[in-house]
DRENZA-144868 format. One record per residue (C-alpha): residue number from 1; residue in three letters; x, y, z. Coordinates in steps of 0.25 Angstrom, whole numbers, plus 5000, padded with zeros to 4 digits. Layout:
<pts>
<pt n="NUM" res="ALA" x="X" y="Y" z="Z"/>
...
</pts>
This chain:
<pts>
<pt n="1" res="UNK" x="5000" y="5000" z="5000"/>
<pt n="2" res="UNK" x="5006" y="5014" z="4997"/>
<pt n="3" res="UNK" x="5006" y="5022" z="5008"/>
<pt n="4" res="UNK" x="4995" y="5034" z="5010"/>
<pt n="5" res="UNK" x="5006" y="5044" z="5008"/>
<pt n="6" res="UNK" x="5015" y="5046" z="4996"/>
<pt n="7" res="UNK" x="5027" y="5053" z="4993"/>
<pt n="8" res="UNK" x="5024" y="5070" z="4994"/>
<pt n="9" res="UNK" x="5034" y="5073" z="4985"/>
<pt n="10" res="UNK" x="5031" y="5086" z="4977"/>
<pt n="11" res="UNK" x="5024" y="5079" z="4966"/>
<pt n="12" res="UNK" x="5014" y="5071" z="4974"/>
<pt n="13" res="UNK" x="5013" y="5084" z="4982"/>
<pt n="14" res="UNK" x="5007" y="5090" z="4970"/>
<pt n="15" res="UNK" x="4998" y="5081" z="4968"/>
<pt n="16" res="UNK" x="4993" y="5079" z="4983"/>
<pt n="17" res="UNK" x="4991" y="5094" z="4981"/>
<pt n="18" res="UNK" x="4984" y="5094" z="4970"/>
<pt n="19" res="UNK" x="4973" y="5082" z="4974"/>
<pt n="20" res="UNK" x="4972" y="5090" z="4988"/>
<pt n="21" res="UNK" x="4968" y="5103" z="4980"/>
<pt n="22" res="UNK" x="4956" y="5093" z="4973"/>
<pt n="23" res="UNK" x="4950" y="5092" z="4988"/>
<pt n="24" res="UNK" x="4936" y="5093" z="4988"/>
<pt n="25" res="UNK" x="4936" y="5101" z="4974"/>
<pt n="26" res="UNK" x="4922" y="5094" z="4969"/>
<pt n="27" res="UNK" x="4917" y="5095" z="4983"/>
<pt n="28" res="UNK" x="4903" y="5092" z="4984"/>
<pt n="29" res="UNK" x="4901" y="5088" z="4970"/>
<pt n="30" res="UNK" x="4897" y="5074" z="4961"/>
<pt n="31" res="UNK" x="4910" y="5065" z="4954"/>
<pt n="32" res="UNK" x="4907" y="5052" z="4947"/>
<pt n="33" res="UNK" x="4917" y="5041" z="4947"/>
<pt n="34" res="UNK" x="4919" y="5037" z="4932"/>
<pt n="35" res="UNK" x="4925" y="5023" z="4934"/>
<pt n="36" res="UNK" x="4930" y="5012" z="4924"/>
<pt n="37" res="UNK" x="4920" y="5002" z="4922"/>
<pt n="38" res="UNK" x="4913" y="4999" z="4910"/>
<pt n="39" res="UNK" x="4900" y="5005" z="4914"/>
<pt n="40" res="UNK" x="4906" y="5019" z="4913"/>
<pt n="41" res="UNK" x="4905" y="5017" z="4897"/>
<pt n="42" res="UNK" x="4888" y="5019" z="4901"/>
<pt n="43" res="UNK" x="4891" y="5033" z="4908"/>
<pt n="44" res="UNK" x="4883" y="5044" z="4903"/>
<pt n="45" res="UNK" x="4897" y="5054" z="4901"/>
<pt n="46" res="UNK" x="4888" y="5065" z="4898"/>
<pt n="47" res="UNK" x="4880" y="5065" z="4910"/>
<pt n="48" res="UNK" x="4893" y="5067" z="4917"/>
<pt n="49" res="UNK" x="4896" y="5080" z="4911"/>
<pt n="50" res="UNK" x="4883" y="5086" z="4910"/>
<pt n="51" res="UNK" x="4882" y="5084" z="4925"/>
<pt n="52" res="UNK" x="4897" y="5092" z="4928"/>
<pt n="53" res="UNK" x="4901" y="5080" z="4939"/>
<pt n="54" res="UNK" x="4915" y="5078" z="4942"/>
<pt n="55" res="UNK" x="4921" y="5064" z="4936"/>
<pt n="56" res="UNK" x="4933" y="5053" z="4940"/>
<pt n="57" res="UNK" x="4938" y="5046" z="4928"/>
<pt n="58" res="UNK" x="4946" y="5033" z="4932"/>
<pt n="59" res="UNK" x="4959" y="5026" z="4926"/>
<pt n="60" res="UNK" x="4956" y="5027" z="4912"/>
<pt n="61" res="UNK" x="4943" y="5035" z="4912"/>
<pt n="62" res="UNK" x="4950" y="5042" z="4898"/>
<pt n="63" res="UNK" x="4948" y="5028" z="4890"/>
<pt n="64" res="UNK" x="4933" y="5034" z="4890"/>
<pt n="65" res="UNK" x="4937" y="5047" z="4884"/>
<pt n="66" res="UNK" x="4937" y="5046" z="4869"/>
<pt n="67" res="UNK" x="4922" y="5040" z="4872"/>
<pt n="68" res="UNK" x="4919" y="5052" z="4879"/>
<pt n="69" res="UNK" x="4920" y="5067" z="4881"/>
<pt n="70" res="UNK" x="4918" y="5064" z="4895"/>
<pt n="71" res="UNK" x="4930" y="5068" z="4904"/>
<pt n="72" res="UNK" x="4932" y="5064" z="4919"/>
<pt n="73" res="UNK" x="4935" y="5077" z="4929"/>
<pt n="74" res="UNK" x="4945" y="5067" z="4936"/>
<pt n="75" res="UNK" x="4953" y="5053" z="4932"/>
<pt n="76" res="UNK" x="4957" y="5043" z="4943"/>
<pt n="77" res="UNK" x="4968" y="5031" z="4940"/>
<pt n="78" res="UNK" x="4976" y="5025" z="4950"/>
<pt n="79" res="UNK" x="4980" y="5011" z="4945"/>
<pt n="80" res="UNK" x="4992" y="5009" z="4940"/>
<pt n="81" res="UNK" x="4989" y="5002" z="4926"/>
<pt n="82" res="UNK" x="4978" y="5011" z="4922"/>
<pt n="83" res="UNK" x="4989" y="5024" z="4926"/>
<pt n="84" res="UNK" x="4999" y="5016" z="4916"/>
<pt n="85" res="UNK" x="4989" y="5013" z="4905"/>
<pt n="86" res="UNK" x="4983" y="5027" z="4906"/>
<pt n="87" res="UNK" x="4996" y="5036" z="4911"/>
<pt n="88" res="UNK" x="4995" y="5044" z="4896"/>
<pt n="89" res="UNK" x="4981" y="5050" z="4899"/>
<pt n="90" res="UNK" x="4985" y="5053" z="4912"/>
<pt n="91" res="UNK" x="4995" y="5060" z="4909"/>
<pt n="92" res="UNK" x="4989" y="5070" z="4900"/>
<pt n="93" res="UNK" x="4975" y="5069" z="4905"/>
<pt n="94" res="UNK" x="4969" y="5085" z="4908"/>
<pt n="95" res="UNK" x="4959" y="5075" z="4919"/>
<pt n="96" res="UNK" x="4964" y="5076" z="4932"/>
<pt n="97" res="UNK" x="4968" y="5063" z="4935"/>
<pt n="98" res="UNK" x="4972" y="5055" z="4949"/>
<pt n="99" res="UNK" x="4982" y="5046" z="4947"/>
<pt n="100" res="UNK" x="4988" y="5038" z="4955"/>
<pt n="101" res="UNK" x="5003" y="5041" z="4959"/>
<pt n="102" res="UNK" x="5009" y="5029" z="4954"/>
<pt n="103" res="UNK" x="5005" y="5034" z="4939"/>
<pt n="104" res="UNK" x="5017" y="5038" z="4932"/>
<pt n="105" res="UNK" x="5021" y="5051" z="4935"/>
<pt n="106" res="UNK" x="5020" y="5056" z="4920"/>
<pt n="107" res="UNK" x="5003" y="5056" z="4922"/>
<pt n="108" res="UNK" x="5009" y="5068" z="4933"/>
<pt n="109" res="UNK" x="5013" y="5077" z="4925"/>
<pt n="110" res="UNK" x="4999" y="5080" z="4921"/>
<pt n="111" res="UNK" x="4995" y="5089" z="4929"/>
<pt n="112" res="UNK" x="4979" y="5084" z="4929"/>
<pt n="113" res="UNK" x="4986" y="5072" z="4936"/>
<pt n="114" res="UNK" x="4985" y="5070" z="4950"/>
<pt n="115" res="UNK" x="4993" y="5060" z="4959"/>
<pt n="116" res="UNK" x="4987" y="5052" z="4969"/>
<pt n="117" res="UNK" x="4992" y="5043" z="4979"/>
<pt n="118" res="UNK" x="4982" y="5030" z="4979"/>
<pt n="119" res="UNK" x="4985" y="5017" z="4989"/>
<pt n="120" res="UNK" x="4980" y="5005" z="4991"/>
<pt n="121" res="UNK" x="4975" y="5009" z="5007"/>
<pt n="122" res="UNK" x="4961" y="5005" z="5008"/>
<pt n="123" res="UNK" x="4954" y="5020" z="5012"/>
<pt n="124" res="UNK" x="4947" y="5030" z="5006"/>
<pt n="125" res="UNK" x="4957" y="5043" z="5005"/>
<pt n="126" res="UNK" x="4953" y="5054" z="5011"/>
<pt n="127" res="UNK" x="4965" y="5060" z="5006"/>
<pt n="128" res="UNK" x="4967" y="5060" z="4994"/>
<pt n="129" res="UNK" x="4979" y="5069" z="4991"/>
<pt n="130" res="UNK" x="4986" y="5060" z="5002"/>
<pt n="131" res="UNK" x="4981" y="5045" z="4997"/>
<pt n="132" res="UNK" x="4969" y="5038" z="4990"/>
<pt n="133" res="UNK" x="4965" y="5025" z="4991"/>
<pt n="134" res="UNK" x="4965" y="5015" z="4978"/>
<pt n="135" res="UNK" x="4955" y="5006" z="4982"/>
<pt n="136" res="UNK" x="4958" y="4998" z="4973"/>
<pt n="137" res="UNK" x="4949" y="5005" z="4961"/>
<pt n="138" res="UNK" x="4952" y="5019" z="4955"/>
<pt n="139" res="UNK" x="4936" y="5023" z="4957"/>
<pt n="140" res="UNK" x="4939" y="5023" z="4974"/>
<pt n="141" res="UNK" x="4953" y="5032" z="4972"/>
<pt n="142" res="UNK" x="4941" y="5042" z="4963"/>
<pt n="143" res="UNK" x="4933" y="5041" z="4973"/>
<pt n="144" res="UNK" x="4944" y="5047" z="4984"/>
<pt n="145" res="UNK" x="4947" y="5057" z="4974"/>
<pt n="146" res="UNK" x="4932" y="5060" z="4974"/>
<pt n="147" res="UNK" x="4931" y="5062" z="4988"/>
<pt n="148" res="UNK" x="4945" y="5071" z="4988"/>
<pt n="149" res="UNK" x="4940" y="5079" z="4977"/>
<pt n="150" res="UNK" x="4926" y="5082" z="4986"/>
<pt n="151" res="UNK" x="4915" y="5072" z="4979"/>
<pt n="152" res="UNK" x="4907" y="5066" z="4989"/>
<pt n="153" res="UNK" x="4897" y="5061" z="4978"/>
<pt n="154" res="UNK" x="4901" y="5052" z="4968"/>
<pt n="155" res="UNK" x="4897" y="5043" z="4957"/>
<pt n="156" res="UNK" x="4903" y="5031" z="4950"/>
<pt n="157" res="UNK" x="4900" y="5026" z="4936"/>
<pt n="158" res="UNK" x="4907" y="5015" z="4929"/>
<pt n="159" res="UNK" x="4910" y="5007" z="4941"/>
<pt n="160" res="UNK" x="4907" y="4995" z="4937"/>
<pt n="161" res="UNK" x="4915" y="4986" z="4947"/>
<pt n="162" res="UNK" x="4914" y="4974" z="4939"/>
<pt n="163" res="UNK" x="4929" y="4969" z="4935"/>
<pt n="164" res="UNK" x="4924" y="4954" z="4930"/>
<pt n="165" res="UNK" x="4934" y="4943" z="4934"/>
<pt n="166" res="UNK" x="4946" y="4948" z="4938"/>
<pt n="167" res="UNK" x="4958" y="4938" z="4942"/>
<pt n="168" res="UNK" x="4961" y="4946" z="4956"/>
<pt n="169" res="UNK" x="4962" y="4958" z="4963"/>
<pt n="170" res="UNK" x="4972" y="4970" z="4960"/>
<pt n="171" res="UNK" x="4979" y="4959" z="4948"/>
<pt n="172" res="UNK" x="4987" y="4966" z="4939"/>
<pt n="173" res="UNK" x="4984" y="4960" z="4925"/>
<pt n="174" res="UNK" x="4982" y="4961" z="4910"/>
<pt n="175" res="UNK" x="4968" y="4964" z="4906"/>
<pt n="176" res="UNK" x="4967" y="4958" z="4894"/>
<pt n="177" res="UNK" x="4956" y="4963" z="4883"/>
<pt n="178" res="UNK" x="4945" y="4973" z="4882"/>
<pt n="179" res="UNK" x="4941" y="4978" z="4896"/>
<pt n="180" res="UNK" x="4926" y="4976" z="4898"/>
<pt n="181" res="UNK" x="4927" y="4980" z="4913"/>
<pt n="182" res="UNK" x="4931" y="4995" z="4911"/>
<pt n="183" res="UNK" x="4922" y="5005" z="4902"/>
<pt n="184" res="UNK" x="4934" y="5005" z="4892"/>
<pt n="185" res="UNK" x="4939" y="4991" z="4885"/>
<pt n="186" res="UNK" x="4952" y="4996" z="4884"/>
<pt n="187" res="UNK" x="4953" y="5001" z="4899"/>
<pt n="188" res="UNK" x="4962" y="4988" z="4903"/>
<pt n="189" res="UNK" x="4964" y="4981" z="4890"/>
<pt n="190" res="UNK" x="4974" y="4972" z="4889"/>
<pt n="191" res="UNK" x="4984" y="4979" z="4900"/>
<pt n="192" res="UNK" x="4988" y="4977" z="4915"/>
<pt n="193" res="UNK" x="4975" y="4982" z="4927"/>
<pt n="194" res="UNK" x="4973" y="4978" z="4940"/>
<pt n="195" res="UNK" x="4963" y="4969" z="4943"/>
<pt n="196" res="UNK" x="4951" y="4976" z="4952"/>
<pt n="197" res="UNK" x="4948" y="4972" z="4966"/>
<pt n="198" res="UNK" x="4933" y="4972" z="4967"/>
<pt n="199" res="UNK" x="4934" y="4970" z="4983"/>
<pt n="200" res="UNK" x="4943" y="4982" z="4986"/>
<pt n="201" res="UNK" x="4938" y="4992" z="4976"/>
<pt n="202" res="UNK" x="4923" y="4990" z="4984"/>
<pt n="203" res="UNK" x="4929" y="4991" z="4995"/>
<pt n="204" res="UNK" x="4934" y="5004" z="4993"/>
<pt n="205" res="UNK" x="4921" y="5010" z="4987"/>
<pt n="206" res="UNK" x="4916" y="5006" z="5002"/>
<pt n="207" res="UNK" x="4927" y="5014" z="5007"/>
<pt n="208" res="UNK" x="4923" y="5026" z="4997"/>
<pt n="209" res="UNK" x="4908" y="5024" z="4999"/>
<pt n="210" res="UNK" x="4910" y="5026" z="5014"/>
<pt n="211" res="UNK" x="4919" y="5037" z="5012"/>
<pt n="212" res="UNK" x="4910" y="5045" z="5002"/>
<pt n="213" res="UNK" x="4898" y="5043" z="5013"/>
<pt n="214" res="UNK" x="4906" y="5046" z="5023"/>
<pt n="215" res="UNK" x="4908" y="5059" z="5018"/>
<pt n="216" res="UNK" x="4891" y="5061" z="5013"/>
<pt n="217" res="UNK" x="4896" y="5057" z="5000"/>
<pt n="218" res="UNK" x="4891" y="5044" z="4989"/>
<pt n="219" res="UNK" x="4898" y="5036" z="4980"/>
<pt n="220" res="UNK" x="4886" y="5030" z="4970"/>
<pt n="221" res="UNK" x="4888" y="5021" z="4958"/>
<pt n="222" res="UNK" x="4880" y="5026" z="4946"/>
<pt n="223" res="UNK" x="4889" y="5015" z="4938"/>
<pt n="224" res="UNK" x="4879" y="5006" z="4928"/>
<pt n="225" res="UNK" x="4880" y="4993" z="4931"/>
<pt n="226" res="UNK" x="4893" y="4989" z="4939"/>
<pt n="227" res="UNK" x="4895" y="4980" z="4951"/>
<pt n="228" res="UNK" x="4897" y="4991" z="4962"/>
<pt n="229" res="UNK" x="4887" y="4991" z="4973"/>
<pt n="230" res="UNK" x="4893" y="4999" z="4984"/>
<pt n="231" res="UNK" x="4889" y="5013" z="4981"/>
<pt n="232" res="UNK" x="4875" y="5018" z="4978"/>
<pt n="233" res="UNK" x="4871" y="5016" z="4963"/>
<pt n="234" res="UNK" x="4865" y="5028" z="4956"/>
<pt n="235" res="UNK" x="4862" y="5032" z="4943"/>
<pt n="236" res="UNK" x="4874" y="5043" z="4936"/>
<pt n="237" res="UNK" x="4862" y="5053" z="4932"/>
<pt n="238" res="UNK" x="4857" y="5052" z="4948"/>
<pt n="239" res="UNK" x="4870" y="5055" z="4952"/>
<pt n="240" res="UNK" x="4873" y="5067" z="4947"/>
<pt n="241" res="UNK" x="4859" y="5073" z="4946"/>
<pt n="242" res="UNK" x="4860" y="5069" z="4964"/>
<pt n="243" res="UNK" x="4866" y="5084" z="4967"/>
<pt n="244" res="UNK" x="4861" y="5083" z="4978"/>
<pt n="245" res="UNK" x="4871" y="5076" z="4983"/>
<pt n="246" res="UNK" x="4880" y="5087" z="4981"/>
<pt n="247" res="UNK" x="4887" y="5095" z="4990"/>
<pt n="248" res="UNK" x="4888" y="5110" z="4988"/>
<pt n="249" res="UNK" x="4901" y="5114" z="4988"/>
</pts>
């Protein structure tokens, strides 16, 4: 496990500094959690844009980009494959990304990019600039970044959860032809992931659930379909037309 502190050399001071400055910037408003499964393929982009609410792209969120005009407000990627496989976009993307720091430090020198320090502690961060919990699935480090940047209201779509067989946990292997698991068949064709860990990643959407109530906040699922039961299902266009939820800034 890396520790909960890193090296504050001036780099990573930068960065700490500029994920501190993000506290509590949407404060009181909606996000939605774009996530990877195939399900996000049925998402009404539009919708999104007409209703002006804040988005998290994850990992390779830009393989739906030339299907779309649709562009995330933020970008989330902490595995170390997908930084690898997706290190060009990162590196001159104008999204503001969070990337973890063990990405190569060429993605740092664009200056929409932001370091963060994820580890495998099993917690919900409450400081983000410090340390984030993995969790063992990207969509749990969006949701701390969430709760940093102020979002107590938040949305998932695409979370499918549903990996089909897989031969372990956390297994590092070639996935060999069209992915039919992600909403792009070219997400994880024919090159190195990690196998998911069903068990772990629920467990830390109990961790974030609790954290989010905690707070007088909510996680809902406005995902079609999928196989994840532990937050509140909701339809998208009842999300964002509940303002009430909302707290005025």
């Amino acid at each position: 496990m890396r520790s909960l502190t890193w090296d504050l050399n001036p780099s990573n001071i930068r960065h700490v500094r500029k994920l501190g400055e993000l506290k509590q910037k949407h404060s009181g408003e909606q996000a939605v959690i774009l996530c990877n499964g195939p399900s996000l393929n049925a998402v009404d982009f539009s919708q999104l844009a007409d209703a002006g609410v804040t988005t998290f792209g994850l990992n390779k969120i830009n393989l739906l980009f030339d299907r779309t005009t649709f562009r995330p407000d933020y970008i989330v990627a902490v595995n170390r494959h997908v930084l690898d496989q997706n290190l060009d976009f990162y590196s001159e993307t104008e999204i503001i990304c969070f990337l973890d720091r063990i990405c190569d430090t060429s993605a740092f020198r664009n200056p929409n990019a932001i370091r963060i320090n994820a580890n495998s502690y099993k917690g919900f961060s409450f400081d983000c600039p410090r340390y984030i919990c993995q969790g063992n699935t990207v969509t749990f480090v969006a949701m701390q970044l969430a709760f940093h940047l102020g979002f107590r209201d938040i949305a998932l779509v695409g979370c499918d959860h549903n990996f089909g067989t897989v031969s372990g946990r956390n297994k590092k292997e070639i996935k060999t032809g069209e992915d039919v698991h992600h909403f792009s068949k070219d997400y994880f064709r024919d090159i190195v992931w990690d196998t998911p860990d069903i068990v772990e990643s629920e467990c830390s959407y109990l961790r974030a659930r609790a954290a989010f109530e905690e707070n007088d906040g909510r996680i809902v699922n406005c995902t079609s379909g999928g196989k994840l039961e532990i937050f509140e299902r909701m339809s998208l266009e009842n999300f964002l037309s509940d303002r009430k939820r909302q707290v005025p800034r």
